[in-house]
N, C-alpha and C positions, 0 to 999 in steps of 0.2 A: 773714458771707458764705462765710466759710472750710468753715465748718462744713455748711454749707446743700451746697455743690459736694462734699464729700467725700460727706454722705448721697446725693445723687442718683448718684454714680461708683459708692455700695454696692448701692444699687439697679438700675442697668445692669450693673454685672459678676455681682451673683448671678441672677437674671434670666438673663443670658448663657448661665452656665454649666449653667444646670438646661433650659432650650433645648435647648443643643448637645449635653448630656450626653443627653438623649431622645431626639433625632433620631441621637444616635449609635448607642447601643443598639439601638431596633428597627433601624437600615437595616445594622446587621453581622450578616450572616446564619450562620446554625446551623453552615453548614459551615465557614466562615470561620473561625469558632472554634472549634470540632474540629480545626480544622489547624495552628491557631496555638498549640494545645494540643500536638499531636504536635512542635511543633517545638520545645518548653519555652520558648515565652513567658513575659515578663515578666505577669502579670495575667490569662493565658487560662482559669487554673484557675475563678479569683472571675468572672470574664467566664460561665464555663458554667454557672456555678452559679447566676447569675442570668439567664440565657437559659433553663435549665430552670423556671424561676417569674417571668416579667419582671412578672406584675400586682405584685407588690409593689413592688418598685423602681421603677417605671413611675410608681406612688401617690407614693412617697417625692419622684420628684422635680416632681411635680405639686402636692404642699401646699409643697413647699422654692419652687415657682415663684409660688404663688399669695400665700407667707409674704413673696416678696422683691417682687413689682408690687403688693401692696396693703397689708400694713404699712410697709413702704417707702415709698409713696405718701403713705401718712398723715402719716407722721414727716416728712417732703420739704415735704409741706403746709403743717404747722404752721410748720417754718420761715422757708417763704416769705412766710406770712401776714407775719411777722415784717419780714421783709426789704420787701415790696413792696405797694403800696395793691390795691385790688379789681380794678383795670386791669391791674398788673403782675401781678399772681397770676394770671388769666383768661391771658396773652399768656407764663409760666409756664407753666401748665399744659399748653398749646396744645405748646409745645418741646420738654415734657420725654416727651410723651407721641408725638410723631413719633422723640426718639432712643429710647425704650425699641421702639416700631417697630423701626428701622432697626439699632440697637446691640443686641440683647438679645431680638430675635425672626430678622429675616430672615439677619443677616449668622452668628449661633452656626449657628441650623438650616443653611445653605445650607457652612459649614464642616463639620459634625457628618456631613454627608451624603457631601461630599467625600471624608473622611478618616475615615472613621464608627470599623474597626476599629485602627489605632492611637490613636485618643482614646477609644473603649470601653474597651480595655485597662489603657491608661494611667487611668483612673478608675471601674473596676472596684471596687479595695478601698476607696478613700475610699466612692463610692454604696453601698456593703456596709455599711459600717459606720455611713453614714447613717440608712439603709432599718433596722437594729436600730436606733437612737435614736430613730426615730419608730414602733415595730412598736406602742405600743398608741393611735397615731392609725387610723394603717394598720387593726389591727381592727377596730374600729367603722366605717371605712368598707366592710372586705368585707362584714362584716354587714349594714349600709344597702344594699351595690349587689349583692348574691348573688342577689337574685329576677332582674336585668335580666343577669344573665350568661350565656354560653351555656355547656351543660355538657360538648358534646360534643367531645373533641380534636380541636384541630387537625393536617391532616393537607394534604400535599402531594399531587395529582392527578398521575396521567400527562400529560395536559394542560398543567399548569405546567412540570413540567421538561420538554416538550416541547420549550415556547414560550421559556422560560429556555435553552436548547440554540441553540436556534433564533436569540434574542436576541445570546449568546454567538458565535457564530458570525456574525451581523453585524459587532460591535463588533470580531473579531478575537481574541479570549480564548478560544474552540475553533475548533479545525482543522476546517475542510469536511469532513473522511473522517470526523474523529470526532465532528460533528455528525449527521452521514449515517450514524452506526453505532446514535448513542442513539436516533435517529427510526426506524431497524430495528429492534432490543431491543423496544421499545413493539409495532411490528406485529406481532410474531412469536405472540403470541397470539392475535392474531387472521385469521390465515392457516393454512389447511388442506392435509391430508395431500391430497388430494384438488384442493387449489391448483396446489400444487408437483410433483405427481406425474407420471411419463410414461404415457400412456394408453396401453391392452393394444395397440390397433393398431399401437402403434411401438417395443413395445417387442422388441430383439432376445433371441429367444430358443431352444431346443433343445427337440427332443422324447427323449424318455427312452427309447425304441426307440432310436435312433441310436445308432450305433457312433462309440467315436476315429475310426476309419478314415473313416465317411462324415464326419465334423464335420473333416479336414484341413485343405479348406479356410477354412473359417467361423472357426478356429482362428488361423488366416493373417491374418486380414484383423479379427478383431475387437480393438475395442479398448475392452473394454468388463475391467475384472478379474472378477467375477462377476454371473453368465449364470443366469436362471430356466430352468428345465428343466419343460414342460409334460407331461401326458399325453397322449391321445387326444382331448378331450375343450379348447374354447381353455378353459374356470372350471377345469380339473383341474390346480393347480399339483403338480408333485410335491415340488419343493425349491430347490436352487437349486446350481451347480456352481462353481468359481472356475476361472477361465483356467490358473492353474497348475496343478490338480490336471489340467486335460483333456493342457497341453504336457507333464509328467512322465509320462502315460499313453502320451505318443506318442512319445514319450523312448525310455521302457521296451519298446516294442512290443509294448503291450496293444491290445487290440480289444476289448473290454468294453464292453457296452451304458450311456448315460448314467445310467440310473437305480441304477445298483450303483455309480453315485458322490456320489452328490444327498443335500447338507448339508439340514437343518430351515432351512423360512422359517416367517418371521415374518407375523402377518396382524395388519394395523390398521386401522380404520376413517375413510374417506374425511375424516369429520369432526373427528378427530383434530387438535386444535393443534401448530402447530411447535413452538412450547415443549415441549410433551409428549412430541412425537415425538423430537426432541435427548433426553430423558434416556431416551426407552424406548429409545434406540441405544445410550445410555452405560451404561444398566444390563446390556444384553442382550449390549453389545460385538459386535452385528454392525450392519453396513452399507447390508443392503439386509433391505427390505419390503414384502409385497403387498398393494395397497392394495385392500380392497372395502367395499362400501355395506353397508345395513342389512339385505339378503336374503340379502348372504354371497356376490354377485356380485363376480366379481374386476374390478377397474376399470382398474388399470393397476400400478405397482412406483415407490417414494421410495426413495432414500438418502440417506445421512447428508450425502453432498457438496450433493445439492437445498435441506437444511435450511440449512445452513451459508451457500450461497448467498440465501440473506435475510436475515443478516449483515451479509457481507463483497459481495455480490453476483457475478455472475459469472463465477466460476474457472473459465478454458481451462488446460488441460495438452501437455503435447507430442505427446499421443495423441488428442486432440482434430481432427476435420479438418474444415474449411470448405468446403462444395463449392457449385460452382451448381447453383444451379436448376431451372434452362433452360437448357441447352446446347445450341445448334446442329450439327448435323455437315457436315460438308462434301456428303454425301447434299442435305441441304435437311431429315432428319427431326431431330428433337426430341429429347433424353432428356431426361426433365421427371420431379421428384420429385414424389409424390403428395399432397405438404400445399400445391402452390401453387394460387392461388386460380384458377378460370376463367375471369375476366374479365381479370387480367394474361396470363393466354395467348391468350384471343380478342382483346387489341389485339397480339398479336407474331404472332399468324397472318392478323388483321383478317378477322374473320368473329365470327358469333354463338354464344356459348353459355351453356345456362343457370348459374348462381350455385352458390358452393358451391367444394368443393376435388375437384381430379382425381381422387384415388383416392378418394371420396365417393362422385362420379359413375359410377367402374367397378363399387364394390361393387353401387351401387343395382340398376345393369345387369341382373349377374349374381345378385346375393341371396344371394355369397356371398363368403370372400374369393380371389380368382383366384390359381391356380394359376402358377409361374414359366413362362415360354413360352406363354402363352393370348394370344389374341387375339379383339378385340371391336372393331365400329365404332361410336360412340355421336357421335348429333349431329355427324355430318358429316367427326367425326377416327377416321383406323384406328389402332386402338392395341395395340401389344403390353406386356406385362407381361414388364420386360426382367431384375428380380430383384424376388424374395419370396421368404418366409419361411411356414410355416404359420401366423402370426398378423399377417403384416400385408405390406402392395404397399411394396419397396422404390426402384421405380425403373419406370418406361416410357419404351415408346419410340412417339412420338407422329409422326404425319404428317397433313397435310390431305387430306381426299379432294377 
């Protein structure tokens, strides 16, 4: 009987260990051992070196499991026969095959999973040096199973470390920000110059006739470091100027027209990826870019901070200014920025007007873009154009007629 219990105890603990020892392996992931590496673990070395080829060790301990439930089995067998009539054998069998269940399947796997990378480690060189004592079973099985394999590497999706990211960041094991950074990474190729960019109607800029002296003001009050410098012409970029070269200018008391100051821009196309666009900044070491389509039409200006901001998201600075809207004056008129929509001003004036953005609606008016000090009645509002720019309505001033 002695004998009979100690073969079935050989048969549950090897069983066991070829179980837990499987589910250990696959479930410690690639990175987890690259780290455990960097940190000079005990076993990480022999751990990569079979995570770089797991089908063989995988086999190794798959005929070591098959060697322990079914020559085991047999030898278990024979004993009982011994031990116990046709009923006790049947009512044997029946027990010993619920604990190799419960001892030597669920309980090794559901530990091996648990605690996968310190029991990988920890039996890394013993399944090494197994996986070589069995290598010419092992052959002959690759040869039998090489037609049914697939041959192409495996390989990790954006997708998965997405979702991995994503997972992480439930569980607590990544940071909200730096989950939210790896899920930007991912986007950033697929977001365009032409996404992120400020379109030509807004953006603040200089004509290349203008003197220091008339740009004083504009000089005052921008807070922008560098400024596109247009021609005559809104597609005729000439350059591009920086805030300091114009305040050193007025510094000095130069009066010198803008274009005998105008740095080389850069032109990229609309469809340009952020990725892309990040290293044509890093290569070019400048910051700003004019963005046009495929005819060569200037669409609007990207820099590197808009790029950045798909990152990190959102950077305000201290030159950054918030303003409203809509402003009321004490009058009863309006100064109303020209990207608000028409239907939030027809409920604050409550009256009708058609769809679309204000300064849309002025341009359409007139077919062009209005001059500072113009005035036009449209749909029922008298409106003045209370600041612009030769490239775009900075500001009106709105009343109900």
């Amino acid at each position: 009987m002695m004998l009979l219990a100690l073969a079935v105890l050989a048969v549950l603990v090897g069983s066991a260990l070829c179980s837990g020892t499987e589910v250990a392996l696959l479930s410690a992931s690639y990175g987890q051992v690259l780290s455990a590496e960097e940190e000079g673990r005990r076993g990480a070395k022999t751990l990569r070196s079979l995570k770089d080829n797991p089908a063989r060790p995988i086999m190794a301990i798959v005929i070591g499991n098959n060697i322990a439930n079914i020559v085991g089995s047999i030898a278990v067998g024979a004993l009982a026969a011994e031990q116990f009539d046709s009923t006790g054998v049947g009512v044997f069998s029946a027990v010993l095959t619920m604990l190799v269940i419960v001892f030597a399947e669920i309980i090794p796997k559901t530990i091996g999973e648990r605690w996968a990378l310190p029991i990988a480690l920890s039996v890394a060189p013993a399944l090494k040096l197994f996986t070589a004592a069995l290598w010419p079973i092992i052959v002959v099985v690759e040869v039998v199973a090489k037609p049914f394999q697939r041959n192409e590497p495996v390989s990790t999706s954006e997708a998965e470390i997405d979702a991995l990211a994503a997972l992480g960041k439930r569980v607590g094991v990544i940071e909200p920000d730096e989950g939210e950074m790896i899920h930007r990474v991912f986007r950033l190729n697929d977001v365009t110059a032409g996404d992120v960019m400020t379109p030509l109607g807004r953006i603040d800029s200089v004509r290349g006739r203008q003197t220091l002296e008339e740009l004083r003001p504009f000089v005052k009050d921008s807070t922008h470091t560098r400024i596109p410098v247009f021609g005559e012409q809104p597609n005729q970029v000439l350059g591009s100027v920086t805030l300091r070269m114009l305040l050193e200018g007025l510094a000095d008391g130069q009066d010198v027209a803008v274009s005998e100051l105008v740095q080389p821009v850069d032109f990229v196309p609309d469809a340009m990826s952020c990725d892309d666009l990040l290293e044509h900044f890093r290569a070019t070491r400048r910051h700003l870019a004019m963005v046009v389509d495929a005819n060569g039409t200037v669409l609007g200006l990207v820099t590197m901070e808009d790029v950045i901001e798909q990152l990190v998201g959102e950077i305000v600075d201290e030159t950054d200014r918030e303003e409203r809207k809509v402003l009321r004056l004490p009058s009863g008129e309006l100064l109303v920025d020209p990207t608000v929509e028409t239907l939030e001003l027809a409920g604050t004036l409550e009256m009708k007007l058609p769809g679309g953005r204000l300064g849309e609606l002025v341009v359409q008016q007139l077919g062009r873009i209005p001059d500072e000090g113009e005035e036009l009645e449209v749909s029922g509002l008298f409106i003045r154009v209370e600041r612009a720019t030769p490239q775009r309505i900075v500001q009106l001033r709105v009343v109900k007629r």
